[in-house]
C-alpha positions as CSV (number, residue, x, y, z in Angstrom):
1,X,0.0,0.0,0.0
2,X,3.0,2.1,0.8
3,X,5.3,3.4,-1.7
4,X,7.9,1.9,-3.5
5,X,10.7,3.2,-1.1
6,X,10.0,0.7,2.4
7,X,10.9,3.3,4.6
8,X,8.6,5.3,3.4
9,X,5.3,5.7,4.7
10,X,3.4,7.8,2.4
11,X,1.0,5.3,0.2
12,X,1.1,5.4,-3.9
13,X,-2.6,6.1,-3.7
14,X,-5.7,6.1,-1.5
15,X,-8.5,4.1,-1.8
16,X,-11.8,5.8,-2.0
17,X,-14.8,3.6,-0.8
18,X,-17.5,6.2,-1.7
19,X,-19.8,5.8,0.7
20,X,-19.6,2.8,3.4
21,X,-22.9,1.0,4.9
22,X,-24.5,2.0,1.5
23,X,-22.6,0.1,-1.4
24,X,-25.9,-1.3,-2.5
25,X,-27.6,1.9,-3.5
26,X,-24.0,3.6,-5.1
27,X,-25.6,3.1,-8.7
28,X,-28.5,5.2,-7.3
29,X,-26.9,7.8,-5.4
30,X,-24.6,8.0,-8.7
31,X,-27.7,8.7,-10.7
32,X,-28.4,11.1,-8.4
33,X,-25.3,12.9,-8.5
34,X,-25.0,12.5,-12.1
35,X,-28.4,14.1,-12.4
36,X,-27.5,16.9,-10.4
37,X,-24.2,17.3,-11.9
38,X,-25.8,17.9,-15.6
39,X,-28.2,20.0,-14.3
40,X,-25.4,22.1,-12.4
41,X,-23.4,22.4,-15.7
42,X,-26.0,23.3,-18.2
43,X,-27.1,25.7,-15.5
44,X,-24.1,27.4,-14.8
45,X,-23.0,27.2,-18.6
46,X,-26.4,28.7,-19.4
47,X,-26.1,31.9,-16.8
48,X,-22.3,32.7,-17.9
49,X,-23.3,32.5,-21.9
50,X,-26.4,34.9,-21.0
51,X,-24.6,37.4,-19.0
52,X,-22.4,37.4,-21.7
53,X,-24.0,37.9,-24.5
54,X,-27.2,40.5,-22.6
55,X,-25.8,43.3,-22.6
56,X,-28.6,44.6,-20.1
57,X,-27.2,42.0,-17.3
58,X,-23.7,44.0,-17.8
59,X,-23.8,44.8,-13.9
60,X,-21.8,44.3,-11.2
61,X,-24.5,42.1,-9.4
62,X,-24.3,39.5,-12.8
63,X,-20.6,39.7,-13.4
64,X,-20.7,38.1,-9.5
65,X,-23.1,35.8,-10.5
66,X,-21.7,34.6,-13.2
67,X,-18.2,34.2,-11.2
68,X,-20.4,32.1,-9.2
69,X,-21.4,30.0,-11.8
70,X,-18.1,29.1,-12.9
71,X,-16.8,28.9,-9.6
72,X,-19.6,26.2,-8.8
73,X,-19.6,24.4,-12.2
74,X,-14.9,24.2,-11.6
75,X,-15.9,22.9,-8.3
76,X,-18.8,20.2,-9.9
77,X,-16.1,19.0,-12.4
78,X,-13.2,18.4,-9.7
79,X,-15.1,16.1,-7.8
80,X,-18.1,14.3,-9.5
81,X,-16.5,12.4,-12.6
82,X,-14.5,10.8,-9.9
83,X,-17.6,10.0,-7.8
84,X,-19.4,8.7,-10.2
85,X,-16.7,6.4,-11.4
86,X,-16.1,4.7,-8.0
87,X,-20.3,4.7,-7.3
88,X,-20.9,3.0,-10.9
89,X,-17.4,1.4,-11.8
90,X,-16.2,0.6,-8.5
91,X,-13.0,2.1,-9.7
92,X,-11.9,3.9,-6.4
93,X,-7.8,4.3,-6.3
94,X,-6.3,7.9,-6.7
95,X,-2.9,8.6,-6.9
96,X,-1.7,10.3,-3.7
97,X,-0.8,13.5,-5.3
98,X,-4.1,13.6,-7.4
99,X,-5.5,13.2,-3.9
100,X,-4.0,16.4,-2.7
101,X,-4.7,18.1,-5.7
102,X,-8.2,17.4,-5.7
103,X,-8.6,18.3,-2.0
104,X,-6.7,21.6,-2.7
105,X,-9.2,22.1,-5.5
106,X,-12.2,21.4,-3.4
107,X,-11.4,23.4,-0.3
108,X,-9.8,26.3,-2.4
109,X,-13.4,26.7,-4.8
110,X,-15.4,26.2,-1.9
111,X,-13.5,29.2,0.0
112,X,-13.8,31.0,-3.3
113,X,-17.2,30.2,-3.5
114,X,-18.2,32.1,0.2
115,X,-16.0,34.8,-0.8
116,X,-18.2,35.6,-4.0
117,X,-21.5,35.1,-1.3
118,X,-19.6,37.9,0.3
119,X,-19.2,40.2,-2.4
120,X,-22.6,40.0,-3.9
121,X,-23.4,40.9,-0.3
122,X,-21.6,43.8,-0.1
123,X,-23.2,44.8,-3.9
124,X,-26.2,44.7,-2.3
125,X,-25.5,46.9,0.4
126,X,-24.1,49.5,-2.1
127,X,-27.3,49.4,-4.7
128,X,-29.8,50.1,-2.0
129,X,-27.7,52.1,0.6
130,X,-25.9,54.4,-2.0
131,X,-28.1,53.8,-5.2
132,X,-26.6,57.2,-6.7
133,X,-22.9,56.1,-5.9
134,X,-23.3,52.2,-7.5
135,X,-22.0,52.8,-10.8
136,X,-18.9,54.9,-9.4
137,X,-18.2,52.4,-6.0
138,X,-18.3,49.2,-8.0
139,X,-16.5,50.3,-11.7
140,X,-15.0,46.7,-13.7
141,X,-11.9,47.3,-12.1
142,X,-12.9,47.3,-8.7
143,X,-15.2,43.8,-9.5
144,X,-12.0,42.6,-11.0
145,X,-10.1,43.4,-8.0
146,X,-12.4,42.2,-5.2
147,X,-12.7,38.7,-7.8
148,X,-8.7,38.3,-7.6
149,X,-8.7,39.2,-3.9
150,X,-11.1,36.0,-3.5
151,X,-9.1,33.8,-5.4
152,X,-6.0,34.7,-3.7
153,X,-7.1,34.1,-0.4
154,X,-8.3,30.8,-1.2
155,X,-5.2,29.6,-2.3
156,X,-2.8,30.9,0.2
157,X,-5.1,29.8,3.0
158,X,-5.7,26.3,1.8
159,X,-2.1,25.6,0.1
160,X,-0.9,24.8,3.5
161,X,-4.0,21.5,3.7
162,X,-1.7,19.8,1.3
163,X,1.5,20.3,2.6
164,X,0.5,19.6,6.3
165,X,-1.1,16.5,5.0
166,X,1.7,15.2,2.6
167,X,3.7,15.5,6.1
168,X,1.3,12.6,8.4
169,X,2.5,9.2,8.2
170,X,0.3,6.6,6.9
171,X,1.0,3.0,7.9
172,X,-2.4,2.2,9.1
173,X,-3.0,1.6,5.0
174,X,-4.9,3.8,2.7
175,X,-8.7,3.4,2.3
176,X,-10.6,6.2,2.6
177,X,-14.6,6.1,3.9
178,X,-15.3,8.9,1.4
179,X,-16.2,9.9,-2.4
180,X,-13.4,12.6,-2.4
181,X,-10.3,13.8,-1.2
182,X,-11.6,16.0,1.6
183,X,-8.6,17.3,3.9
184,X,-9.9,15.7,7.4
185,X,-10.9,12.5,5.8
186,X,-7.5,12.2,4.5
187,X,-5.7,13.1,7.9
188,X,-8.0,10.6,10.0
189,X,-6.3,7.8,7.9
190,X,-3.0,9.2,9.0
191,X,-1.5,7.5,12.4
192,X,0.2,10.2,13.0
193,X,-1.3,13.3,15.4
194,X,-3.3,15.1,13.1
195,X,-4.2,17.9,15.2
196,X,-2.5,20.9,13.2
197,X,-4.7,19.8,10.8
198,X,-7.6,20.3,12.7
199,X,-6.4,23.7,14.2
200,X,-5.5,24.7,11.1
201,X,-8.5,23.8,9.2
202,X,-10.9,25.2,11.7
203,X,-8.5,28.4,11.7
204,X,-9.0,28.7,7.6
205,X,-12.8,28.1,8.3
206,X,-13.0,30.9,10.2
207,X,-11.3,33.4,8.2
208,X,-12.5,32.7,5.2
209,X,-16.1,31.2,5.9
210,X,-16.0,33.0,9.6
211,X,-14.8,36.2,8.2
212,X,-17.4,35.9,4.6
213,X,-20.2,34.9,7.0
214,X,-19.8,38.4,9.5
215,X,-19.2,40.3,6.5
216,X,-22.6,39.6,4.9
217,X,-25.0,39.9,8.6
218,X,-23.3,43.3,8.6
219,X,-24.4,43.9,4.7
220,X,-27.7,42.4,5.4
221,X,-28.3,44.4,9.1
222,X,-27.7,47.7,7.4
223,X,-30.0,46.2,4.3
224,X,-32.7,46.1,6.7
225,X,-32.4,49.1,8.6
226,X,-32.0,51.2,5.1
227,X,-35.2,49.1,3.5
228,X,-37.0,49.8,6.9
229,X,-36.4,53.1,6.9
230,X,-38.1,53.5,2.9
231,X,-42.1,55.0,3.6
232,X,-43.1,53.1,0.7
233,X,-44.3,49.6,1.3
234,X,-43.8,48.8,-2.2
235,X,-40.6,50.6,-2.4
236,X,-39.7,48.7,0.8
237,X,-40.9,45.3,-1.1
238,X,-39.1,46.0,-4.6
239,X,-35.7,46.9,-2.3
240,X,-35.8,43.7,-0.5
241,X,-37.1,41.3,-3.2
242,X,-33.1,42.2,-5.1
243,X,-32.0,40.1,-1.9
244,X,-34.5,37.3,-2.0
245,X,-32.5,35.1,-4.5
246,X,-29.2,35.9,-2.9
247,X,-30.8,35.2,0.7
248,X,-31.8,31.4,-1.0
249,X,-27.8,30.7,-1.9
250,X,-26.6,31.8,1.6
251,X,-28.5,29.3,2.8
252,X,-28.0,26.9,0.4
253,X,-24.6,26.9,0.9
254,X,-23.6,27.2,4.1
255,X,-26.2,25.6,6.2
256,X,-24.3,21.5,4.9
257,X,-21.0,23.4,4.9
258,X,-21.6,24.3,9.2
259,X,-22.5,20.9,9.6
260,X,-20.0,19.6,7.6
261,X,-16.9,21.2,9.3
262,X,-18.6,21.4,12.9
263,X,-19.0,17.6,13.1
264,X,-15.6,16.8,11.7
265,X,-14.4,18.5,14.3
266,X,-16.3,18.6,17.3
267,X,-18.0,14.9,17.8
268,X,-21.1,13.8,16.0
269,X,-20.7,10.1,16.8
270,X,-24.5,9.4,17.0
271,X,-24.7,10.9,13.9
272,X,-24.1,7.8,11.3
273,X,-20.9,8.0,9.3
274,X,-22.6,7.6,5.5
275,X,-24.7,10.4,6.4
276,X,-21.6,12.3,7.5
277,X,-20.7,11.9,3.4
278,X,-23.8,12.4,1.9
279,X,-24.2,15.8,3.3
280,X,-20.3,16.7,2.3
281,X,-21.5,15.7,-1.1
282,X,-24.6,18.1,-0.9
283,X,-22.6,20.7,0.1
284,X,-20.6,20.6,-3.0
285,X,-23.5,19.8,-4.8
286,X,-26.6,21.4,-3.4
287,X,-24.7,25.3,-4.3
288,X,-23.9,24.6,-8.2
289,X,-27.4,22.2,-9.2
290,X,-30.1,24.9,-6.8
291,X,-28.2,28.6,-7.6
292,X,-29.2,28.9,-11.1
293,X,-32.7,27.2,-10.4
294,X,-33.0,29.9,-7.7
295,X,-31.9,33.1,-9.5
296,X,-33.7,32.1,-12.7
297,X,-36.8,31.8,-10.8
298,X,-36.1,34.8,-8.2
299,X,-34.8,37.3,-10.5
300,X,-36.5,39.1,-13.7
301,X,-33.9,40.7,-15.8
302,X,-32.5,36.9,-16.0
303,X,-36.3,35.3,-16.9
304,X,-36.5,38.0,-19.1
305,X,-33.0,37.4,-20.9
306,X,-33.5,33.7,-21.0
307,X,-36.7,34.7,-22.9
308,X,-35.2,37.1,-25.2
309,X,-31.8,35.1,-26.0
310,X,-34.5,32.0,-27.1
311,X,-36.4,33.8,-29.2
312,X,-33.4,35.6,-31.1
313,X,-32.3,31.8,-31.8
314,X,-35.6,30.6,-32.8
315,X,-35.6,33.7,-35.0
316,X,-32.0,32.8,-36.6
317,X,-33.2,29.4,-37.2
318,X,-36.5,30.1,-38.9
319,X,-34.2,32.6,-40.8
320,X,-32.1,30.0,-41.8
């Protein structure tokens, strides 16, 4: 199981079980996932090609949408081929660096994924609070900025999973009760002390997920107070129903990502282990397959696009 060298104890690969106590309904859950996973990808595909090409969704609050789209569909694509091929194939090695890779990939989009929740917050907060200021406060540069901020958070804060996890011995062998490389699944193989990694990970929880999470009750108290404030109750409705869609992906995403990293961490044993998994594979999943569903539904200028961009194609085909 180890590597080729005896004295060492990193393994040549991990063994990924997908999700144990369950093995008789893997081709179901994968039909699930896979079903989910289609729907996440033409959904997301379908929101960036729209903003795109609608030039009256050329606003700050789509150009974060549509970084969340492709943030969600990156973070679909590093994880689902794989679970579908050990749920349907039963092919479950990965190579121990394609382990660490896909865990950096995982924890980095997910961290990149709050940190866009944040910054739509935050646009939010500037189109009602300062409507006359929203075109100067948030110009392209400033969205490109705040987008590259994001990323480069991510990947400093959760560069460090894969290098304090490369350092844990492993010669307790190398399967792993999971459907992906997630960064405490992989150290509870270890038999080494693994509590850096614990430390650490809640630490870079709670400054990107802790810090994204504050950031957005502050956007959303002053939201209130401002929409409160409005003596119109239709203005008051019309300021508020901007948030409604927004409101749905917040929770979307990080009520299975709290109970993900809470009982990781902190206990859980009456809590059975294969539904520990499933809900770490809704919180990857849940965010990418629901947000499109959610702001296609919830917001108008997209309904309205959608609409428009379908009959300009069914107009170039009948043209044709």
């Amino acid at each position: 199981m180890c590597g080729e060298n005896s004295s060492s104890l990193t393994p040549g690969f991990f063994v990924l079980n997908g999700v144990p106590g369950l093995e008789a309904a893997h081709p179901w859950i994968a039909l699930l996932f896979c079903f989910m996973y289609v729907t996440a990808v033409l959904g997301n595909c379908g929101l960036i090609h729209l903003i795109g090409h609608e030039e009256a969704l050329h606003r700050p609050m789509y150009y974060f949408l549509a970084l969340l789209s492709f943030t969600d569909v990156t973070l679909c694509t590093t994880t689902v081929p794989n679970m579908l091929c050990i749920l349907w194939f039963n092919l479950k090695e990965i190579d121990f660096n394609a382990c660490l890779a896909q865990m950096f990939f995982v924890h980095m989009l997910t961290g990149m994924e709050s940190g866009v929740l944040m910054l739509m917050a935050l646009d939010r907060y500037v189109a009602i609070c300062y409507p006359l200021r929203y075109s100067t406060i948030l110009t392209n540069p400033v969205i490109a900025k705040a987008g590259l901020a994001t990323f480069l958070r991510g990947v400093l804060l959760i560069l460090p999973f894969a290098f304090l996890t490369k350092r844990l011995p492993y010669c307790r062998g190398n399967s792993i009760p999971h459907t992906y490389c997630d960064h405490m699944s992989v150290a509870k193989v270890s038999c080494g002390n693994f509590k850096v990694n614990a430390i650490y990970g809640l630490l870079a929880a709670l400054l990107i997920g802790g810090f994204d999470m504050f950031c957005i009750t502050v956007s959303y108290t002053m939201i209130l107070r401002a929409v409160v404030s409005l003596s119109s109750a239709e203005a008051r409705q019309k300021a508020f129903g901007t948030c409604t869609s927004h409101i749905c992906a917040i929770v979307i995403t990080y009520v299975p990502a709290l109970f993900t990293i809470f009982t990781h961490r902190f206990g859980g044993q009456n809590i059975p282990h294969h539904v520990h998994i499933l809900i770490a594979n809704l919180y990857l999943m849940l965010p990418p397959t629901l947000n499109p569903i959610v702001y296609g539904v919830k917001t108008k200028q997209i309904r309205e696009g959608v609409i428009k961009l379908f009959f300009k194609e069914k107009d170039v085909l009948v043209t044709k």
